[in-house]
C-alpha positions in Angstrom: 53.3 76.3 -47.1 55.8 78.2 -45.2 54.8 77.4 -41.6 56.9 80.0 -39.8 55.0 82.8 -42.2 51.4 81.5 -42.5 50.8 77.9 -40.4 47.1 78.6 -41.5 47.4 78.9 -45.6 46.7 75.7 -46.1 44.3 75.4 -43.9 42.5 78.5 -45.5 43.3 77.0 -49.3 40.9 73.9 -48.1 38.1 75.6 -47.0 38.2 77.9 -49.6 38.0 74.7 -52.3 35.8 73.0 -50.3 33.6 76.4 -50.8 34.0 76.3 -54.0 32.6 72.9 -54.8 29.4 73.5 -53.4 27.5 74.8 -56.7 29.0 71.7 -58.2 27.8 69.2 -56.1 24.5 69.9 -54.4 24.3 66.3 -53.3 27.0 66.3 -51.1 26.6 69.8 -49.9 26.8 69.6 -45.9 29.4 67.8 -45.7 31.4 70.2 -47.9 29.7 72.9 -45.9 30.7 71.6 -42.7 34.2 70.6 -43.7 35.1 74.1 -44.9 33.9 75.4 -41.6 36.3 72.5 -40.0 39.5 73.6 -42.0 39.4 77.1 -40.9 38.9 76.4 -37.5 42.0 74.2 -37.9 43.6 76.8 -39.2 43.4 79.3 -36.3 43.8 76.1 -34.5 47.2 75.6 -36.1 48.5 79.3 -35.9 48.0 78.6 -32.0 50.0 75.1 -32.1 53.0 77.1 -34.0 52.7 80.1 -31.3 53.3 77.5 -28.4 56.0 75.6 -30.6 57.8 78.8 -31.3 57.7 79.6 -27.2 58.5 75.9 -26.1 59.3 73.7 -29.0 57.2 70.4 -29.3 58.3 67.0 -29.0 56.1 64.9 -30.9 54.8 62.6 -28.1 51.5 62.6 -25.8 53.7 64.4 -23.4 52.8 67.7 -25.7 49.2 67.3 -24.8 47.9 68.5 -21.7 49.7 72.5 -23.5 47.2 71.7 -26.3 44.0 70.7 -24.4 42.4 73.9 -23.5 42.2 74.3 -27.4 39.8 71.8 -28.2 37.0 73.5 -26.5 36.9 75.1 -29.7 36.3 72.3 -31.7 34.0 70.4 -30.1 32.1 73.7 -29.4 31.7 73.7 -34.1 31.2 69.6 -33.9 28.3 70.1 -31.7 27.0 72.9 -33.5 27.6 72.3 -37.0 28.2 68.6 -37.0 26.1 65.6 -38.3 23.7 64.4 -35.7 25.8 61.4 -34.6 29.4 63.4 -34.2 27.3 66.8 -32.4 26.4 63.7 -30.1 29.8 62.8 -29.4 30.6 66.3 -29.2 28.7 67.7 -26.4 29.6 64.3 -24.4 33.3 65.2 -24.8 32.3 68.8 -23.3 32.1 67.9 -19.9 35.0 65.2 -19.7 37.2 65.6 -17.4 41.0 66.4 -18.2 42.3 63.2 -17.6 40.4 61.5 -19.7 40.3 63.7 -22.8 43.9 63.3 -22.6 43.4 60.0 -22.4 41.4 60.0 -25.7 44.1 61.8 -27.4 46.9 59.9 -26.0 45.2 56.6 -27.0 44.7 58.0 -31.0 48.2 58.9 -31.1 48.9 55.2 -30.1 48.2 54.3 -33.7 45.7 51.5 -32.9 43.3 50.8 -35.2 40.3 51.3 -33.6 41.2 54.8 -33.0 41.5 55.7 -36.4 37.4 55.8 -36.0 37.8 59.1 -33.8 37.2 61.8 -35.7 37.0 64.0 -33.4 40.5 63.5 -32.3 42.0 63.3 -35.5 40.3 66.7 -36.1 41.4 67.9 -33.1 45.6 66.9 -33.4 45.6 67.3 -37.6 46.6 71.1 -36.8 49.4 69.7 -34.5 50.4 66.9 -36.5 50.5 69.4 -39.4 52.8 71.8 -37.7 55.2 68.8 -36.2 55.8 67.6 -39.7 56.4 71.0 -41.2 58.5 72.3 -38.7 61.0 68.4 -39.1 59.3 67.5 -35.6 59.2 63.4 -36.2 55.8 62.4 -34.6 56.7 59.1 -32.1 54.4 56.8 -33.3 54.5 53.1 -34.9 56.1 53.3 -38.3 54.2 51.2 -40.9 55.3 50.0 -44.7 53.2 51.8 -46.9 52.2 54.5 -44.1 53.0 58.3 -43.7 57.0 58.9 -43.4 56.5 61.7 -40.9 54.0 60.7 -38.5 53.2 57.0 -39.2 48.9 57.7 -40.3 47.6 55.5 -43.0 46.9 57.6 -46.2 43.1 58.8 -46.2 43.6 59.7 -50.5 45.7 59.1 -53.2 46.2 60.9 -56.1 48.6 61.0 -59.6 50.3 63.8 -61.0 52.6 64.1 -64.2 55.8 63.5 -63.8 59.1 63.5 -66.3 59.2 60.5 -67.5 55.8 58.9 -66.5 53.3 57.0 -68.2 50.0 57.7 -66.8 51.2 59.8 -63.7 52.8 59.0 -60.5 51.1 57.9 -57.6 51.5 59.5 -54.0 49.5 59.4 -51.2 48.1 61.9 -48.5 48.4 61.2 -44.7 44.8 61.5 -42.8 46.9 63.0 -39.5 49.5 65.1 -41.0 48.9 66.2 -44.5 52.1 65.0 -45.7 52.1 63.3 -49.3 54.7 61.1 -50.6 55.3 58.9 -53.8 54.1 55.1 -53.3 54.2 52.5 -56.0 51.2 52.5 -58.6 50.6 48.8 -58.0 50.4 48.2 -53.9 48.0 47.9 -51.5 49.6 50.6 -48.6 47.3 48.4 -46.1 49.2 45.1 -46.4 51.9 45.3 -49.5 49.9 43.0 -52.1 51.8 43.8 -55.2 49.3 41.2 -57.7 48.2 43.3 -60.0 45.2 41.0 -60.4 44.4 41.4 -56.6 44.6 45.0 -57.1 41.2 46.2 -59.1 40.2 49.5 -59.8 36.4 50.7 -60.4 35.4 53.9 -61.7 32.1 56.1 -62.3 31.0 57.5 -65.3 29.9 60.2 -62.8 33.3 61.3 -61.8 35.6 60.6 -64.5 38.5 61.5 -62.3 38.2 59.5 -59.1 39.1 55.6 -58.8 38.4 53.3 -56.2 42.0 51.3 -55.6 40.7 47.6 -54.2 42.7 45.2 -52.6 41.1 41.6 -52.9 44.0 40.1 -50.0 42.9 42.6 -47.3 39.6 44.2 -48.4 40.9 47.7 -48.0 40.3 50.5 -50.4 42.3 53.7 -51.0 40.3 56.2 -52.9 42.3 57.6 -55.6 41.7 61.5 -58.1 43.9 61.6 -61.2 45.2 65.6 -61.6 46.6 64.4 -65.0 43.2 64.9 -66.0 42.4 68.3 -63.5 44.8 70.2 -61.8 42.8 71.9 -59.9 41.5 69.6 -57.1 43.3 69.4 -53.4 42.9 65.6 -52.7 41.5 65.6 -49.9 38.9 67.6 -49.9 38.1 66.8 -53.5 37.3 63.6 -52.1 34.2 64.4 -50.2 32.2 65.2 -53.7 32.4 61.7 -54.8 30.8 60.3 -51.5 28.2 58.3 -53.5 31.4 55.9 -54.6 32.1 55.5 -51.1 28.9 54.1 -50.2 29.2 51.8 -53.6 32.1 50.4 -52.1 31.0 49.6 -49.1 28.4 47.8 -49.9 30.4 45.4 -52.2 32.5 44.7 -48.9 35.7 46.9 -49.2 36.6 48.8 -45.9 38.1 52.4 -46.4 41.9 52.6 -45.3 41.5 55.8 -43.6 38.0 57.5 -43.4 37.6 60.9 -44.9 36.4 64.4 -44.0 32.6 62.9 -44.0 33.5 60.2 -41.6 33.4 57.3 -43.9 
C-alpha cells in the first residue's frame, strides 16, 4: 500500500475479503460480517490519522493521543451497535468516559502489557494509527520483544507461508495484531518464548480446512494460528483467519492460549 496515495486500500481489501467469505462459511458469518464493517471503518479511520500526520507529523508515543481521541467516538459508536453482546457492553460504557481516562486506556495498551492485549476495543481503535506509523517509518516506542513485530513491538495475531526461491515447503512470516506489518520468522520457533525443539513444537490440522495449522508450543502453551498460501493464494491472513474459528475453540479446550487474539476476540 502506498500510504501517502490511499492510507485506506488495505483497509478496503479486508473488508472486501472478509465479504467475500461469507457464502463460504455460513458458520462463522457475523463475525465476518462485523469484521468487514470494522476494517472499513478503520479505513476512514486511517485516511484521518494520515491527514493529521501530514499537518503535524506523529511521534509514535502516547503523547500523539489526546489529537486522536475525538476519533474513537466512531468506533465505539459500530462496537455498540454492530458488536457481540459482550464488546457492545463495553462499548457504550466507554461512551461516557471521561477524557482522561480513555486516554488512560489507550496509553496503558500501548504499554505493551499483557493484560492489555485483551482490549479489543483499543487495539481496534489505534490499528489505523499504528498502521499509518509503520508505513510512513514512524518507529512506535514500545517494548521490543524477540520474536515480536520489528516496527511496533505487537505479538503476531497469524502466521502464514508463502513460496519462496529456494524453499522447501514455504517460508514462514508472521503478521503483527497492532500494526499489520509481516516479517519472516523461523519455521521452527515459538515467537512467545524462543523454544526451538522441534518436538515441543506440534502442529494439528483439520480435515475441514486443509490450509490452516495450529502452531503449539508445549514449553509455554501458546499457539500461533498459521494458513499455508503455498496451497491458496488468495487468502489475506488475517482475516482468513476468522473462517476457521471452530479450530480456535479446539485449541482451547486442549489448554493452548492464543498468542494474540484475532478479529473475533479469541
Amino acid at each position: 500500500m502506498n500510504t501517502a496515495a490511499d492510507p485506506a486500500g488495505v483497509f478496503e481489501k479486508r473488508a472486501a475479503r472478509a465479504t467475500a467469505l461469507l457464502d463460504s462459511a455460513p458458520a462463522v458469518a457475523e463475525p465476518l460480517a462485523f469484521a468487514a464493517g470494522l476494517f472499513q471503518l478503520q479505513g476512514r479511520l486511517a485516511a484521518a490519522v494520515f491527514a493529521r500526520h501530514g499537518d503535524l507529523p506523529f511521534t509514535g508515543t502516547p503523547a500523539d493521543f489526546p489529537r486522536l481521541l475525538d476519533l474513537q467516538a466512531s468506533l465505539l459508536s459500530f462496537a455498540a451497535e454492530k458488536g457481540p453482546p459482550e464488546l457492545a457492553d463495553a462499548a457504550i460504557a466507554r461512551q461516557t468516559e471521561e477524557p482522561g481516562t480513555a486516554l488512560s486506556r489507550l496509553t496503558v495498551y500501548w504499554s505493551g502489557e499483557r493484560e492489555a492485549r485483551e482490549d479489543y476495543l483499543s487495539r481496534a481503535f489505534l490499528r489505523p494509527y499504528a498502521e499509518v506509523l509503520a508505513r510512513a517509518g514512524v518507529a512506535a516506542e514500545r517494548p521490543r520483544h524477540e520474536g515480536h513485530c520489528p516496527a511496533c513491538g505487537s505479538a503476531p495475531i497469524v502466521s502464514y507461508r508463502k513460496e519462496l526461491p529456494e524453499t522447501n515447503g514455504g517460508a514462514r512470516f508472521l503478521v503483527c495484531g497492532l500494526c499489520g506489518t509481516d516479517w519472516p520468522f523461523s519455521r521452527v520457533r515459538c515467537p512467545a518464548c524462543q523454544e526451538e525443539d522441534p518436538v515441543k513444537l506440534p502442529g494439528f490440522q483439520s480435515d475441514v480446512h486443509k490450509n490452516v495449522r495450529i502452531e503449539v508450543c508445549e514449553t509455554c502453551k501458546h499457539y500461533v494460528k498459521s494458513l499455508d498460501l503455498t496451497l491458496d493464494a488468495r487468502p489475506l491472513p488475517e482475516v482468513d483467519d476468522l473462517a476457521s474459528l471452530a479450530m480456535d475453540l479446539w485449541a482451547i479446550d486442549e489448554g493452548w492460549t492464543r498468542l494474540e487474539p484475532g478479529w473475533a476476540g479469541i
